[in-house]
Backbone as CSV, one residue per row, in Angstrom:
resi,resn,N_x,N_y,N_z,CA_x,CA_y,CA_z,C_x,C_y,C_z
1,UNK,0.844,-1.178,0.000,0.000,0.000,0.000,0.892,1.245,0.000
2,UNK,0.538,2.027,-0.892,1.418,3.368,-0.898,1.055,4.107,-0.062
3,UNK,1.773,5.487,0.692,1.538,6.358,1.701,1.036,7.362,0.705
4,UNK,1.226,7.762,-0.430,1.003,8.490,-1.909,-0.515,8.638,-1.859
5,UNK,-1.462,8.476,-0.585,-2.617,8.143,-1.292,-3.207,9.705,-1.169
6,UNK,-4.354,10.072,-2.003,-4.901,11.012,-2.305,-4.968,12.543,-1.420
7,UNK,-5.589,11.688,-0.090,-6.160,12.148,1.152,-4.456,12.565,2.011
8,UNK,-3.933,11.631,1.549,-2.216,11.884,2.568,-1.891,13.291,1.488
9,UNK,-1.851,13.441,0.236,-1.230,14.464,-0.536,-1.992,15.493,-0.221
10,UNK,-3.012,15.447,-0.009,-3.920,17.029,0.350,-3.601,17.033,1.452
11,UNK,-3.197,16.648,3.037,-3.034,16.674,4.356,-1.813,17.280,4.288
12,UNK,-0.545,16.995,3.371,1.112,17.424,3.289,0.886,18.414,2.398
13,UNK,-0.061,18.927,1.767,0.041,20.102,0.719,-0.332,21.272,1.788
14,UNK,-1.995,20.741,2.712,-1.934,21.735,3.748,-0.995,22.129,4.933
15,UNK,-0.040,21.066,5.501,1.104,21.347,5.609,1.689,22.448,5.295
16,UNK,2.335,22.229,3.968,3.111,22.844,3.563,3.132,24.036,3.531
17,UNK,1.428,24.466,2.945,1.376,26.057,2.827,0.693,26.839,4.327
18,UNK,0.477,25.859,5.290,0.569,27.140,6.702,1.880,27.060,6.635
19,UNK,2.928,26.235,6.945,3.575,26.227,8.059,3.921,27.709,8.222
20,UNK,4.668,28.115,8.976,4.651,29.838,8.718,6.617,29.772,8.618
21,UNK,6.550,31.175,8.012,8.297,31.499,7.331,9.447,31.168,9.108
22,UNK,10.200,30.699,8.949,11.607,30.061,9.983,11.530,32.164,10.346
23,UNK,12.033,32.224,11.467,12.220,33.279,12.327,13.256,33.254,12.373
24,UNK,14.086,34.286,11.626,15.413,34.339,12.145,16.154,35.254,13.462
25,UNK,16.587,35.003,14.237,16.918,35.698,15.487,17.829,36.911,14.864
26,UNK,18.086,38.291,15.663,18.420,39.314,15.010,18.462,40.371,15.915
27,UNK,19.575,40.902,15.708,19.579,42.347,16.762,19.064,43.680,16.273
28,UNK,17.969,44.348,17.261,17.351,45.116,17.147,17.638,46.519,17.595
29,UNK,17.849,47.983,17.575,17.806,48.755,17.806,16.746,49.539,17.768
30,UNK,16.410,50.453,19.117,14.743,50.956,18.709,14.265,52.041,17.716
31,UNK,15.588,51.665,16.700,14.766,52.619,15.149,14.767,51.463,14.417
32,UNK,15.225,50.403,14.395,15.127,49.586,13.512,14.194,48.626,13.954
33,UNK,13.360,48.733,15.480,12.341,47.653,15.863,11.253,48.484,15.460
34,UNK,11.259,49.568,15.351,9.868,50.548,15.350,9.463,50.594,13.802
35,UNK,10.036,49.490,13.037,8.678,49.188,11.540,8.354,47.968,11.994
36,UNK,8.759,47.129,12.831,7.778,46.039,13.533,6.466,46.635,14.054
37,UNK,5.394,47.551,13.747,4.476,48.112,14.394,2.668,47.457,13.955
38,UNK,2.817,46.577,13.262,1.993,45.982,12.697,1.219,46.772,11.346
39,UNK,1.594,47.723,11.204,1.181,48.970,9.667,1.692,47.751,8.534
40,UNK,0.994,47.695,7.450,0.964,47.557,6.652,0.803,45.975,6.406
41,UNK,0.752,45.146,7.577,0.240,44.003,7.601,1.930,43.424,7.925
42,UNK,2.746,44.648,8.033,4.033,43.988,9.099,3.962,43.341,10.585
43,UNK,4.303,42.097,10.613,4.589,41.620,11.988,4.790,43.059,12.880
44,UNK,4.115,42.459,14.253,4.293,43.124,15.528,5.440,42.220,16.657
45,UNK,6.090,43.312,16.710,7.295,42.765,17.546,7.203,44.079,18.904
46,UNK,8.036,43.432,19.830,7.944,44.558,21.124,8.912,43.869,21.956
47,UNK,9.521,44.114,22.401,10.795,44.820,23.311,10.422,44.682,25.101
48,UNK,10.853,43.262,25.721,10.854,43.542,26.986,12.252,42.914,27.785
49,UNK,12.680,44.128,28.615,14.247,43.985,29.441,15.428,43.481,27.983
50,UNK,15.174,43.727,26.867,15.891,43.573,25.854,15.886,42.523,24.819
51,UNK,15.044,41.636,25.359,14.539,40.782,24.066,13.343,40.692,23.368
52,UNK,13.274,40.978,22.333,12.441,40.841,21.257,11.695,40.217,21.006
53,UNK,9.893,40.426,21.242,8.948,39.072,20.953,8.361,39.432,19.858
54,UNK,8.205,38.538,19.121,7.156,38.461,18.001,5.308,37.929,18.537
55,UNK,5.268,39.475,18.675,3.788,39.076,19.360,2.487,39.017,18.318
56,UNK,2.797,38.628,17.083,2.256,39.216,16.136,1.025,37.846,16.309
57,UNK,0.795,36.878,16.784,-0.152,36.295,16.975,-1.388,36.863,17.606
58,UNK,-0.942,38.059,18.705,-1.875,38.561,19.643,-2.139,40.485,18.722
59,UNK,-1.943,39.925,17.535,-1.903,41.659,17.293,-3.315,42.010,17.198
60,UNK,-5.028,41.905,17.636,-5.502,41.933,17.695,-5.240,43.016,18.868
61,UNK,-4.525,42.814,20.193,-4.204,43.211,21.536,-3.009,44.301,20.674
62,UNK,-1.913,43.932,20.318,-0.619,44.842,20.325,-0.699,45.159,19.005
63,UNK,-1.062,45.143,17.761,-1.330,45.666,16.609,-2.330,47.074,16.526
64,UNK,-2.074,47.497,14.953,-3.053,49.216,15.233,-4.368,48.504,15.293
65,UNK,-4.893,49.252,16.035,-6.566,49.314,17.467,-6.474,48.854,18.157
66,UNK,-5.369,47.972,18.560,-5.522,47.352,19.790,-5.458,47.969,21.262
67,UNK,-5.674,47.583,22.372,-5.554,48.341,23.472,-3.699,48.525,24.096
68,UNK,-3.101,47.877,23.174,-1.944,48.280,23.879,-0.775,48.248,22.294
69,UNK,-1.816,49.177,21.525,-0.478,49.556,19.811,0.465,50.212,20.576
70,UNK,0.851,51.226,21.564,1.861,52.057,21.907,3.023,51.258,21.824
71,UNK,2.643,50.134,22.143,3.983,49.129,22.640,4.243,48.880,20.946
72,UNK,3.917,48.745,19.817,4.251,47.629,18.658,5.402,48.269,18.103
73,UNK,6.440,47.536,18.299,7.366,48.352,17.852,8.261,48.763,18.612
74,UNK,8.269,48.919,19.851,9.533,49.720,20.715,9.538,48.905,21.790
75,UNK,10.008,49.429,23.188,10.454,49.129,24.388,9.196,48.518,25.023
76,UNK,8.741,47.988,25.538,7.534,48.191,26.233,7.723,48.169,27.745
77,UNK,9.480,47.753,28.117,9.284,47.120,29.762,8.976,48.314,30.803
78,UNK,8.813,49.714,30.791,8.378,50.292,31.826,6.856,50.752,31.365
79,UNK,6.725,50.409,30.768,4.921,50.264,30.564,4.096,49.553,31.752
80,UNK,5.195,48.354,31.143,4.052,46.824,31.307,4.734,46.799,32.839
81,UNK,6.111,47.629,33.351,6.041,47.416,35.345,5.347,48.105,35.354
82,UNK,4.954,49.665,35.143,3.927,50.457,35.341,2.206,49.953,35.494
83,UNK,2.182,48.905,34.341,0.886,48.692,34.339,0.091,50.148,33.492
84,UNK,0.847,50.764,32.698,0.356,51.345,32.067,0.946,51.923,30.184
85,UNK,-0.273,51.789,29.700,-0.394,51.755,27.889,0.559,53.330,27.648
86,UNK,0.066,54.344,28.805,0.219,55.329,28.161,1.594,55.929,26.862
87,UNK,1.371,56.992,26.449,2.460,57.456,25.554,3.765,57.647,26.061
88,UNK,3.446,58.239,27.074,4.700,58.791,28.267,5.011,57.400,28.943
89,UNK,5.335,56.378,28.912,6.311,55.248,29.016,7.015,54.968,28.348
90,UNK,6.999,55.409,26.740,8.212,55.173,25.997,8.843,55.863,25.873
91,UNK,10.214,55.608,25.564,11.030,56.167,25.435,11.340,57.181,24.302
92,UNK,10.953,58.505,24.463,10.795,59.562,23.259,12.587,59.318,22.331
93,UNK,13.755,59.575,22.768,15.251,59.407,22.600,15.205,58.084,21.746
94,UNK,15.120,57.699,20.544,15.526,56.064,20.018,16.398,56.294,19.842
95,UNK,17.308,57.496,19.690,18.599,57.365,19.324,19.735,57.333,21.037
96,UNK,19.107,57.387,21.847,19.757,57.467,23.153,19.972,56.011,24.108
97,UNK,20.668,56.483,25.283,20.529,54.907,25.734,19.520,54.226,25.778
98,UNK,19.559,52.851,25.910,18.502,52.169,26.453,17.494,52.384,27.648
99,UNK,16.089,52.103,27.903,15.740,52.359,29.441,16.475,51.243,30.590
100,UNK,17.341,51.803,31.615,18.050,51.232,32.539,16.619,50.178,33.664
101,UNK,15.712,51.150,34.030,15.077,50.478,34.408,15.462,50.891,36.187
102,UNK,15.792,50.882,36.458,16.921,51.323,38.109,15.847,51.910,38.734
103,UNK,15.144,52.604,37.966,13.752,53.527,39.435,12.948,52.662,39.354
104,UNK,12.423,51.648,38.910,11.332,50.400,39.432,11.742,49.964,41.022
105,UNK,10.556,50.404,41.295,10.257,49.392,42.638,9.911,47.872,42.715
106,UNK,9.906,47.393,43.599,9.938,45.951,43.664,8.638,45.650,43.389
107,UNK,7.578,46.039,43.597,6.426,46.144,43.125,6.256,45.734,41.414
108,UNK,6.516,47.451,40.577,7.015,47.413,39.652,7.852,46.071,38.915
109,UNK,9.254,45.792,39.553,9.514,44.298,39.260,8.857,43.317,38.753
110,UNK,7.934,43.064,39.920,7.154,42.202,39.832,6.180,42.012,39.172
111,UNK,5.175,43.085,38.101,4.956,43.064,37.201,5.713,43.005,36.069
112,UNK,6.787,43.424,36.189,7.028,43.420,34.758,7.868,41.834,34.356
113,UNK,8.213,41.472,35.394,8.654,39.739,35.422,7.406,38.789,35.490
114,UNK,5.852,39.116,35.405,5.164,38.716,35.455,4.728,38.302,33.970
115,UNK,4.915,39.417,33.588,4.670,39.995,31.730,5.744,39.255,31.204
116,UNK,6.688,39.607,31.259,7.949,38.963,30.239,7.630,37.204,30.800
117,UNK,7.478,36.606,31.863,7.321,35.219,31.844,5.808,35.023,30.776
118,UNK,4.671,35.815,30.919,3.808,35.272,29.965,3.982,34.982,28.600
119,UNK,4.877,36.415,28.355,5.572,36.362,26.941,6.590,35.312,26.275
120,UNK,7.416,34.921,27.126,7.799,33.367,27.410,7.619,32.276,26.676
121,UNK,6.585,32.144,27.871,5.198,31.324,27.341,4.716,31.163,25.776
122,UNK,4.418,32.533,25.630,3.339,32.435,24.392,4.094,33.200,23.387
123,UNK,5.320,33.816,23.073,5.531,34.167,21.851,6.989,33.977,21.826
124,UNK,7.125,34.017,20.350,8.748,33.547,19.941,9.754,34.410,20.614
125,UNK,10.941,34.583,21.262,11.880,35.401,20.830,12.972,35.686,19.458
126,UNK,12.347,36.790,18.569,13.133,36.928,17.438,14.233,37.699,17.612
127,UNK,14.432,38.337,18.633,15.832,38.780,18.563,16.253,40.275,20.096
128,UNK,17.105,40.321,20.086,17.405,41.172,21.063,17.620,42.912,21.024
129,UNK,17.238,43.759,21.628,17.263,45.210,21.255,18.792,45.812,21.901
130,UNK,19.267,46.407,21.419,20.324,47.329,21.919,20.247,48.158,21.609
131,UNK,21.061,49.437,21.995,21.284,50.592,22.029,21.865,50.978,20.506
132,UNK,21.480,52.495,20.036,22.063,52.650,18.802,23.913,52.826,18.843
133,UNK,24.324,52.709,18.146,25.724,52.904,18.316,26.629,51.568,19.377
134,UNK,25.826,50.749,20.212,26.447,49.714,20.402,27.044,48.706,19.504
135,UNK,27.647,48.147,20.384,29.203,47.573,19.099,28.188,46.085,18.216
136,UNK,27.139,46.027,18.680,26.429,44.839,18.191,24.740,45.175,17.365
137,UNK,24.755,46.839,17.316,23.757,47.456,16.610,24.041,46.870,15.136
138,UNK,22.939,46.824,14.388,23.301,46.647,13.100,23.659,47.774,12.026
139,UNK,24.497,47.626,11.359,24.894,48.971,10.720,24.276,49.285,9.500
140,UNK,24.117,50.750,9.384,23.249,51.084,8.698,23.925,51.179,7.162
């Protein structure tokens, strides 16, 4: 009996065409993460304590209308310790250091290690953010 049979070739054809494109891991700087914003039907990526999730499964949530687009695209980790979407959590400077993070309270902490473990969980890491002009930024 062949495995060739009709029903097996339509099951490996649907296969084939979800599977979704290999993720390549990649260093990010926050001018070069901020066209990850979900515009134009680009993946949503976002930025927590320096690694890079591809949250683009949940872009319903982190894509444009969602309740938390501020984040698509940039830093999000003193947002998400804050517990808040607003504008004034990101970091206006993309060309400046990174956010250090140092005035979180333990409180604070603890949300935001709450968040990055969900993220974990549920979305890829595609790559890591650094600072512009660090020796591992990608060059322009």
């Amino acid at each position: 009996m062949s495995i060739a049979t009709p029903i097996n070739l339509v099951l490996l054809s649907l296969f084939v065409v979800t599977e979704p494109p290999p993720v390549v891991f990649r260093v990010f700087t926050p001018t070069t993460l901020l066209e990850f914003n979900g515009q134009d039907d680009k993946p949503v990526y976002l930025a927590v304590r320096g690694r890079v999730f591809d949250v683009t499964p949940g872009r319903n949530f982190y894509g444009p209308g969602g309740p938390y687009e501020n984040f698509a695209g940039r830093d999000a980790s003193r947002g998400l310790a804050h517990q808040s979407f607003d504008l004034e959590m990101l970091t206006e400077d993309l060309k400046g250091p990174l956010d250090d993070l140092k005035d979180l309270d333990a409180d604070q902490l603890e949300n935001l290690q709450g968040w990055e473990e969900r993220f974990l969980e549920k979305y890829l890491v595609v790559g890591k953010l650094v600072a512009e002009g660090d020796a591992e930024a990608p060059k322009s």
